[in-house]
DRENKE-726464 format. One line per 4 residues: for each residue x, y, z of C-alpha. Coordinates in nm, 3 decimals, decimal comma, m for minus. Layout:
// residues N
X/Y/Z; ...
// end
This chain:
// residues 402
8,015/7,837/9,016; 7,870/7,854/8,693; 7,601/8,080/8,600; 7,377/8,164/8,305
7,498/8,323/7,956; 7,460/8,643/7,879; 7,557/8,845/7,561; 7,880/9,036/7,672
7,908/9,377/7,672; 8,155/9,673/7,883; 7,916/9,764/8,078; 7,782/9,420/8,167
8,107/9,304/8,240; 8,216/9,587/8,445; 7,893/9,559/8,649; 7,992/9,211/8,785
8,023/9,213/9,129; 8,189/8,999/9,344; 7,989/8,779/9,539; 8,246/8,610/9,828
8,337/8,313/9,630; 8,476/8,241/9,261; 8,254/8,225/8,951; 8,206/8,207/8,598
7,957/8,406/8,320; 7,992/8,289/7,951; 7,902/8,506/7,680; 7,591/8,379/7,462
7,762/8,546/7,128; 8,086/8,371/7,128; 8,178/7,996/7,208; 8,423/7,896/7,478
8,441/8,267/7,612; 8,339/8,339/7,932; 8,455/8,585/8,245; 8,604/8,484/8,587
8,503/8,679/8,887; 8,710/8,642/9,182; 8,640/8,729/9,550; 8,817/9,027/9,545
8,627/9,161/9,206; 8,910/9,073/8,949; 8,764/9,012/8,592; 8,971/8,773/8,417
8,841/8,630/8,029; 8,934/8,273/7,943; 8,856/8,072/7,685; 8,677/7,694/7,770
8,621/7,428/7,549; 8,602/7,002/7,497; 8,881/6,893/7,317; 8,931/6,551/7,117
9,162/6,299/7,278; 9,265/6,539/7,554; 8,946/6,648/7,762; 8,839/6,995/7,906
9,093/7,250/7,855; 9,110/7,656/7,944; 9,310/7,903/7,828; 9,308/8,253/7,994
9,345/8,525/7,813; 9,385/8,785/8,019; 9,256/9,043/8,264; 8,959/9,310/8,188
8,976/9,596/8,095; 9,343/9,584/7,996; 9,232/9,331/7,742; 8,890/9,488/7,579
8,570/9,255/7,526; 8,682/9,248/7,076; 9,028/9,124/7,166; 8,906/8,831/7,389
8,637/8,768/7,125; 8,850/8,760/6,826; 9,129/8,529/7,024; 8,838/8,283/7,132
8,710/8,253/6,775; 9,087/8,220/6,666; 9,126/7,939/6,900; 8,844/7,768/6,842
8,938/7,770/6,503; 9,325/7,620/6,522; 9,125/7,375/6,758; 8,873/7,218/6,536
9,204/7,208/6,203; 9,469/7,074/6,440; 9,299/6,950/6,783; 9,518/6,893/7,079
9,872/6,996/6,864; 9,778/7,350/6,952; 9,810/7,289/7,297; 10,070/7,114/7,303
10,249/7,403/7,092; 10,099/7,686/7,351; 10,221/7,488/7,617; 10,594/7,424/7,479
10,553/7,801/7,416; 10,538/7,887/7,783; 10,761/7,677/7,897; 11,009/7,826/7,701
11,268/8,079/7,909; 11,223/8,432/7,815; 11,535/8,681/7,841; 11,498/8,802/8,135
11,535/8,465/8,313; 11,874/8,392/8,107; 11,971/8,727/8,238; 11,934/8,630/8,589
12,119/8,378/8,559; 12,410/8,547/8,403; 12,408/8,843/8,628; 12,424/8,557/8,903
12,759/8,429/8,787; 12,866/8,811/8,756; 12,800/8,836/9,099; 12,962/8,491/9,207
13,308/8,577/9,011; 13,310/8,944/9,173; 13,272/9,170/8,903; 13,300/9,526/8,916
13,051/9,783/8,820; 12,758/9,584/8,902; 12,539/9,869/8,981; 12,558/10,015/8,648
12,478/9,727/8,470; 12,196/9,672/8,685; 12,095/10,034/8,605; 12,096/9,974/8,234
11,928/9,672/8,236; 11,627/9,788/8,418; 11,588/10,065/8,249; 11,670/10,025/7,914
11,674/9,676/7,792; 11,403/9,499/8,052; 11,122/9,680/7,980; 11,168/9,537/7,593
11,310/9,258/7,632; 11,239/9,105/7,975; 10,950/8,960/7,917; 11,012/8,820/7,554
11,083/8,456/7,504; 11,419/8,396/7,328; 11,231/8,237/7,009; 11,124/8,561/6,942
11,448/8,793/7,009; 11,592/8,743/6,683; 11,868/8,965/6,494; 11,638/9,175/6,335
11,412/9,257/6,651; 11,691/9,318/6,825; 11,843/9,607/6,534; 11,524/9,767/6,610
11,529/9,817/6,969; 11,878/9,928/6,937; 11,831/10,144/6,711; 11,560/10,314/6,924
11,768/10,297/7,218; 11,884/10,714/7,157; 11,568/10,834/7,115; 11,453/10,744/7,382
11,466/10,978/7,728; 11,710/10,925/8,001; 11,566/10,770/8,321; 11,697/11,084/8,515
11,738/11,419/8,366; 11,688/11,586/8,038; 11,749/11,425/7,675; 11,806/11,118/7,557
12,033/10,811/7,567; 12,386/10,873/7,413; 12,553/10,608/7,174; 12,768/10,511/7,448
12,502/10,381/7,656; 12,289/10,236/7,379; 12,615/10,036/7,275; 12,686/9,923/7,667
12,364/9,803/7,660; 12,434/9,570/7,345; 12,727/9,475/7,547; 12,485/9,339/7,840
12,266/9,148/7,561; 12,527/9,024/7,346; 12,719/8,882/7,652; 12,400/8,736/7,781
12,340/8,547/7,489; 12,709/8,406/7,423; 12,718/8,285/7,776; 12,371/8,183/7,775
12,248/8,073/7,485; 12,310/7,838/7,217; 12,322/8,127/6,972; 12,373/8,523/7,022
12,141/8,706/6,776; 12,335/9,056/6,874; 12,680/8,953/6,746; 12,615/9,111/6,432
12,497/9,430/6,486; 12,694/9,757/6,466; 12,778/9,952/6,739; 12,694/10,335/6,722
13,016/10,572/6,676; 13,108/10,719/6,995; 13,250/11,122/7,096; 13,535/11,056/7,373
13,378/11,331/7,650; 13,593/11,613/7,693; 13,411/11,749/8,036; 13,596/11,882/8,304
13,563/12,192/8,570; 13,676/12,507/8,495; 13,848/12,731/8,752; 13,510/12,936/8,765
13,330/12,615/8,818; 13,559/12,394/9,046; 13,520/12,798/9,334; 13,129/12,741/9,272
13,201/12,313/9,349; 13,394/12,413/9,624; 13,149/12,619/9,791; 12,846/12,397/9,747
13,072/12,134/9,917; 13,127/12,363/10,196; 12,754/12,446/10,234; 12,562/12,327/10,561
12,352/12,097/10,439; 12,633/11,947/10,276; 12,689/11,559/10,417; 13,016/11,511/10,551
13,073/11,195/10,343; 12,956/11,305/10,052; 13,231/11,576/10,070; 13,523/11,312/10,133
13,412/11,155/9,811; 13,422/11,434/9,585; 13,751/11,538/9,770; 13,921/11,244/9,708
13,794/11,198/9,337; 13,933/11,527/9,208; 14,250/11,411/9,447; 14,292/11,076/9,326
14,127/11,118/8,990; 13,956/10,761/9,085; 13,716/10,557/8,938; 13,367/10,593/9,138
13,354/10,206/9,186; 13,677/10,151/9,316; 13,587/10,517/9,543; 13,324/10,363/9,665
13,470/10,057/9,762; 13,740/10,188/9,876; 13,899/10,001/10,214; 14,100/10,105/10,528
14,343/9,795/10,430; 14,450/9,903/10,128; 14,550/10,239/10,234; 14,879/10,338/10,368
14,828/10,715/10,536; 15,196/10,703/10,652; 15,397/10,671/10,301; 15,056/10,830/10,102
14,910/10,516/9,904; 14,641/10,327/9,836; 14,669/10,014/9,612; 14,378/9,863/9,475
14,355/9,488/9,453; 14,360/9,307/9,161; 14,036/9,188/9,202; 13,886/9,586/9,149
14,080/9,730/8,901; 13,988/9,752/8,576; 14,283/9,584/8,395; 14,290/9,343/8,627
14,599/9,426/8,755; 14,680/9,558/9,125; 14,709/9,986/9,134; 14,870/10,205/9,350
14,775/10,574/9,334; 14,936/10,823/9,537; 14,764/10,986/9,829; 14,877/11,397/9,842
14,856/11,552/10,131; 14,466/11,707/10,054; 14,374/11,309/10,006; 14,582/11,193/10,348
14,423/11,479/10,521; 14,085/11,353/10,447; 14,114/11,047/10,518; 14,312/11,071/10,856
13,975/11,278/10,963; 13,787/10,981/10,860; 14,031/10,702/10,990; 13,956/10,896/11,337
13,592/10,773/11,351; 13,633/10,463/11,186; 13,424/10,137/11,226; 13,415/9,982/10,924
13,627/9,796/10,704; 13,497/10,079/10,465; 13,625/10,369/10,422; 13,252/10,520/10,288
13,029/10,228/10,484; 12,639/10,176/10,459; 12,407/9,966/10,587; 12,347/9,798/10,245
12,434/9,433/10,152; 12,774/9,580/10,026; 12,907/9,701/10,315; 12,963/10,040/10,108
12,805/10,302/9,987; 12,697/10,224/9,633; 12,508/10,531/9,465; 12,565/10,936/9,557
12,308/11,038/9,295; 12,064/11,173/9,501; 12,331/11,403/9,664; 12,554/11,472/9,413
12,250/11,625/9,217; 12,216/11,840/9,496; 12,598/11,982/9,482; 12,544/12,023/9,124
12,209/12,244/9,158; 12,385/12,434/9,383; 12,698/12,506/9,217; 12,520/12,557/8,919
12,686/12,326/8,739; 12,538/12,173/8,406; 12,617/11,929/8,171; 12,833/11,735/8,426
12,850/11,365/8,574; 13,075/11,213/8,853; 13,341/11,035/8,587; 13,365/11,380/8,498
13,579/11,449/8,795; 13,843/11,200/8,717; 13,866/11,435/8,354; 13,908/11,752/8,561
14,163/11,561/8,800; 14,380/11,460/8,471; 14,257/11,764/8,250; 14,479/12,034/8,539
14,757/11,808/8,533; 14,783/11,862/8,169; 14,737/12,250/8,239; 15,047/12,255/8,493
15,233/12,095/8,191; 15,260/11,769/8,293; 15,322/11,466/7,999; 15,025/11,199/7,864
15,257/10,961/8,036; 15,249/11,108/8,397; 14,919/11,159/8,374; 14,822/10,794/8,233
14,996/10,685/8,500; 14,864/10,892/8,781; 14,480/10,784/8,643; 14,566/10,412/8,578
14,912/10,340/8,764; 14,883/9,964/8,803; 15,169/9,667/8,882; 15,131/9,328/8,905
15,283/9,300/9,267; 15,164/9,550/9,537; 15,536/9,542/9,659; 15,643/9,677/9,376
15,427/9,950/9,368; 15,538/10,082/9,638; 15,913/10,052/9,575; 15,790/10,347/9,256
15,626/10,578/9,452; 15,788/10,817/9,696; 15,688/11,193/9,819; 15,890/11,295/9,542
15,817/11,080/9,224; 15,676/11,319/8,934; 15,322/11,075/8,910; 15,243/11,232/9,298
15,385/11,586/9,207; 15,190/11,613/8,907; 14,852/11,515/9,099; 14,953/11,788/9,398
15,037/12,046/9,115; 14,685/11,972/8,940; 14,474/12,002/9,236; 14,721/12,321/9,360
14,624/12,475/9,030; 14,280/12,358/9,071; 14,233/12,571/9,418; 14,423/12,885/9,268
14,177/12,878/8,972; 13,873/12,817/9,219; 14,004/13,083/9,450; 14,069/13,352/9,110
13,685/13,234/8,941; 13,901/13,172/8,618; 13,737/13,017/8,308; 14,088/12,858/8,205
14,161/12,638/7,906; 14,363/12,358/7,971; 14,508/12,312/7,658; 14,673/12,684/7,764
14,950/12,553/7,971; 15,115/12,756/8,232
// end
C-alpha cells in the first residue's frame, strides 16, 4: 500500500508505525526514495523508479537507522543519475555484481573438501577463520579482494586483540591465517591474490613448566572441582608429549596397554606417516583406569558430531587460574614434556623421536620399541624429573643438565 509523500526526516521516519500489513511512504525531496514498513515495524529505504526498455525496477538500500536518511538520499540521487547516462546497463552491472560469490562462500566450499579428505586440525582453522579473517573478508566479493586489500588486512592482523585473553595476535597466527586465504584461493579460484605477500618473521616459543610450576599444575589437577577427564588429558600430554589433536582423538584401538604403545594412524599424524609413542607406566596407569569404564571407541568421548572431545579451553583456563600459571597454552605441554628430557641429558635425537617417532608400517613400530629402548626411558626419566622438581618447588633451567 502506497501512501502520500512526505518530506523525510529522523523523526518522521522513526515515528512510522506499523499498521498489520506492508506499506510504502516516499519522500517529497528526493525522487525514487521512499521507506518500507513491514508488519513487524522494520524500516527498510529503497529506491523506485521507471526505467527505459526494462520497466519498474527497485533497489533497496538498506535498513533504518543503520543506514541514516543523507546516505539513502545521496545513493538515490546517485542512482538516478547512472540511470538517466547509462539506462538499464546499470542494472544489469548491479545485478552481475550480486551474483558474484563473495569469499566466504569459496571458503565453504573448501573447508568442505577439508572435511571430506579428513584433515586434521579442523577446529583451529575454524577458530581462525571466524575470528580473524571472516569478519573482513566474509562478506566481500572476490572482485574486490585484491593483493593490495589483502596486504592491508594482514598487516593489521597483530594489532588487533586476541578473541580470548589479553594482547594481541602474534605473527604466527597472522601468517596461519594467510595460509587459510592463500590456500582458499589456489584451490578455489582462478587466481590467488595472497601468493605474494610476505609472511611475518616468527620467535620459535621456548615455554615450558618449571619445577615450581609443574607442583602448582599438579595440585590444581588434584583439586575437587577438577574433572576427571580433564586430568587424564593433561596427564597423558606431559606423558606422551602429544599433539592436542591427535590427544583428543585419541582411540582404544590404537592403544596397546600390555607392551605400552599407542600408534597413531597415518591418517592423523602430521607427516603423514603412522607413529608409535611409548606409553610409561604414569600413561598405562591412566589409561587402564579409563579402559575400566569404557564405552566408546574414544578414549576422551563427547556427545558432539566427533565422537571426541574437541576443545578443553574452558577448563584448562580454570587449571591455569588456579595454578597460577601465566603466559602458558596447551602445546606448551608437549615443550615441557621434551624440554625435561633434555634436562635428564637426553640427545635432540631421542627426544625428536620420542615427540615425532613415526614409521611407515605399524608393525614395524613395534618391532623398535621395547620397555627398555632409550626413546621410552628418556620420556619416564623426563616426567620422573618432572615430579621430583614439582615435589622440591624448584625453578630449574633446563639447559642445566643433571
Amino acid at each position: 500500500m502506497k501512501k502520500e509523500a512526505i518530506v523525510f526526516t529522523i523523526e518522521r521516519i522513526r515515528n512510522l508505525k506499523s499498521e498489520g500489513k506492508r506499506y510504502f511512504v516516499s519522500d517529497a525531496k528526493t525522487d525514487g526514495l521512499r521507506v518500507q514498513v513491514t508488519p513487524a515495524g522494520t524500516k527498510t529505504f529503497q529506491f523506485k523508479t521507471w526505467v527505459k526498455n526494462y520497466g519498474a525496477w527497485t533497489y533497496t538500500i538498506g535498513r533504518f537507522p543503520k543506514v541514516t536518511l543523507e546516505v539513502a538520499r545521496t545513493k538515490a540521487v546517485h542512482l538516478a543519475g547512472e540511470l538517466s547516462l547509462h539506462g538499464k546497463k546499470i542494472i544489469e552491472a548491479i545485478q552481475a555484481d550480486r551474483q558474484e560469490q563473495t569469499f566466504h562462500d569459496l571458503y565453504k566450499s573448501w573447508y568442505k573438501e577439508q572435511e571430506q579428505a579428513g584433515k586434521r586440525d579442523l577446529n583451529n582453522l575454524e577458530s581462525r577463520y571466524t575470528n580473524h579473517i571472516q569478519p573482513k573478508l566474509g562478506n566481500k566479493r572476490l572482485s574486490i579482494i585484491t593483493e593490495k586489500f589483502l596486504r592491508n588486512w594482514f598487516h593489521s592482523l597483530p594489532k588487533k586483540k586476541k578473541a580470548k585473553g589479553k594482547g594481541t595476535l602474534s605473527n604466527t597466527t597472522a601468517n596461519r591465517c594467510l595460509e587459510i586465504v592463500s590456500a582458499v584461493f589456489s584451490e578455489k579460484a582462478s587466481s590467488n591474490p595472497a601468493i605474494n605477500i610476505k609472511h611475518f618473521g616468527e620467535t620459535a616459543r621456548e615455554r615450558y613448566l618449571s619445577g615450581d610450576e609443574l607442583g602448582r599444575l599438579f595440585e590444581a589437577l588434584d583439586h575437587p572441582e577438577t574433572p576427571t577427564i580433564i586430568k587424564d588429558i593433561v596427564l597423558l600430554a606431559l606423558t606422551t608429549g602429544a599433539r592436542k589433536g591427535n590427544l583428543f582423538s585419541m582411540s582404544w584401538a590404537d592403544v596397546d596397554l600390555i607392551n605400552g604403545l599407542w600408534v597413531i594412524p597415518a591418517g592423523k599424524s602430521k607427516n603423514k606417516k603412522s607413529m608409535g609413542i611409548p606409553l610409561i607406566p604414569e600413561a598405562v596407569e591412566v589409561l587402564e583406569k579409563r579402559k575400566q569404564k569404557a564405552e566408546s571407541f574414544f578414549v576422551f568421548p563427547s556427545r558432539g558430531k566427533s565422537g571426541h572431545i574437541t576443545e578443553i579451553r574452558k577448563s584448562w583456563g580454570t587449571i591455569l587460574k588456579r595454578a597460577e600459571i601465566t603466559d602458558f597454552v596447551f602445546h606448551d605441554l608437549r615443550r615441557t614434556a621434551g624440554s625435561w628430557q633434555a634436562h635428564i641429558g637426553s640427545s635432540d635425537i631421542i627426544i625428536g623421536k620420542s615427540l615425532g617417532h613415526s614409521s611407515t608400517q605399524s608393525t614395524r613400530v613395534y618391532a623398535r620399541i621395547r620397555d627398555n629402548n632409550p626413546i621410552k626411558e628418556s620420556m619416564a626419566g623426563g616426567f620422573a624429573a618432572m615430579k621430583k622438581a614439582s615435589q622440591e618447588k624448584k625453578i630449574v633451567n633446563i639447559g642445566d643438565k643433571q
